[in-house]
N, C-alpha and C positions, 0 to 999 in steps of 0.2 A: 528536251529531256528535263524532267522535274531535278530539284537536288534530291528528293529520295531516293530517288534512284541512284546519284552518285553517292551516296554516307550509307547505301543496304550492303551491311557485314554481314548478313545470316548466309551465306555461303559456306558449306560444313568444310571448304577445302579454303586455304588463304591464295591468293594472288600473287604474283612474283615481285607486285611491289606493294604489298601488304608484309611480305616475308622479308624485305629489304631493310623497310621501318623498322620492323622488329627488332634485328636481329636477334631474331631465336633460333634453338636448334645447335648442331654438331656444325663447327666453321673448320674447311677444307682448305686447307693450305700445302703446299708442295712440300715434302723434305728433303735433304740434300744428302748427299751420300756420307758426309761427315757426323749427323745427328744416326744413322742407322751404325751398330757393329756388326761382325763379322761374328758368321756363325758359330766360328771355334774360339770363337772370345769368351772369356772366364769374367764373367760380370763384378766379380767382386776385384780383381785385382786390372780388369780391362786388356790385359795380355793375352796371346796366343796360352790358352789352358795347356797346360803339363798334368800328364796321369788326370786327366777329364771324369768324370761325375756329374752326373745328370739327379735331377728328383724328379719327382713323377710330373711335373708340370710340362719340364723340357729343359728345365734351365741348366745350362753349361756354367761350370767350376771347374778350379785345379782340386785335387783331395787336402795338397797345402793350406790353400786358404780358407774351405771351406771349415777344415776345422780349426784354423785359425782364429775365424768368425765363431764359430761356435763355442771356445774358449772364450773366447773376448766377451758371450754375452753371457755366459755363465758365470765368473768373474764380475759382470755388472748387474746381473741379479743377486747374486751374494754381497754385492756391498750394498743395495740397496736393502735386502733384507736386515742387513746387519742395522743399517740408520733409522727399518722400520720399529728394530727390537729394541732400539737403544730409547725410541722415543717413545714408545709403550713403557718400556720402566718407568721413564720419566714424566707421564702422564700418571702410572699409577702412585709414585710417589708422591705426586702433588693430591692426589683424591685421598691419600694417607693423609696429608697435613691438613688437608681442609676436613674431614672427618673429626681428625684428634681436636684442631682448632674448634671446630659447631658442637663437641662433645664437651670440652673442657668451658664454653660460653655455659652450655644447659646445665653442670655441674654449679659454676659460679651463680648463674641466676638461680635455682633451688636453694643453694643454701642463705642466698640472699633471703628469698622469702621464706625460708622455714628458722631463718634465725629470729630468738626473740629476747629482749633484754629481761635480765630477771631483777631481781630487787636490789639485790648485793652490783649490779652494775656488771656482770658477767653476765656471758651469751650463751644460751640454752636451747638445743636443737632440741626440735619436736618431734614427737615418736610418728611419724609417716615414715609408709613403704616406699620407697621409688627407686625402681631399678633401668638402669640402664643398659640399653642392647648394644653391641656392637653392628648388628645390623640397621638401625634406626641412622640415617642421614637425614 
């Protein structure tokens, strides 16, 4: 037998020790009865459920916990939102100072160049227009 013939992978199915090298694919392992719960087991608190609730999937809860949980995540949406808001103030305050700051530069540099000495030794601003936007960053 040629070697071409042992290295020809154009087989559209793999081999079982083409598949071994691999390893690709879903790996099948046993589980033990200690990794599986119990069907009236309340997944959030892992107890035998009290006053049971299901949601549409299948999933078994106490009524307890579940809106325990539900408190618990609404509570941590609200203080995340709380840190979202507080850090938006604080971004918009800093684009305030940096604003005043690039405003109060363009102010100082025009009157730099529109100042001009006059005779008497005294400084004489020149009749130009220039207006400035508060919209203008």
């Amino acid at each position: 037998m040629s070697r071409h013939s042992k290295n020809n992978t154009a087989a559209s199915f793999f081999t079982h020790a083409e598949r071994q090298k691999l390893d690709y694919g879903t790996q099948k392992q046993r589980l033990g009865k200690d990794s599986m719960r119990d069907f009236d087991v309340c997944f959030l608190c892992l107890s035998r459920a009290r006053d049971p609730v299901s949601c549409l999937k299948g999933h078994i809860s106490c009524k307890e916990c579940i809106l325990e949980n539900m408190y618990a995540q609404k509570q941590e949406i609200l203080r995340k939102q709380k840190l979202v808001d507080e850090q938006n103030v604080r971004f918009d305050e800093e684009d305030k100072e940096k604003t005043e700051k690039i405003r109060g530069e363009k102010i100082r540099q025009f009157e730099q160049t529109q100042a001009v000495s006059g005779s008497d030794g005294e400084k004489i601003i020149s009749k130009s227009i220039f207006c400035i936007c508060s919209a203008t960053v």
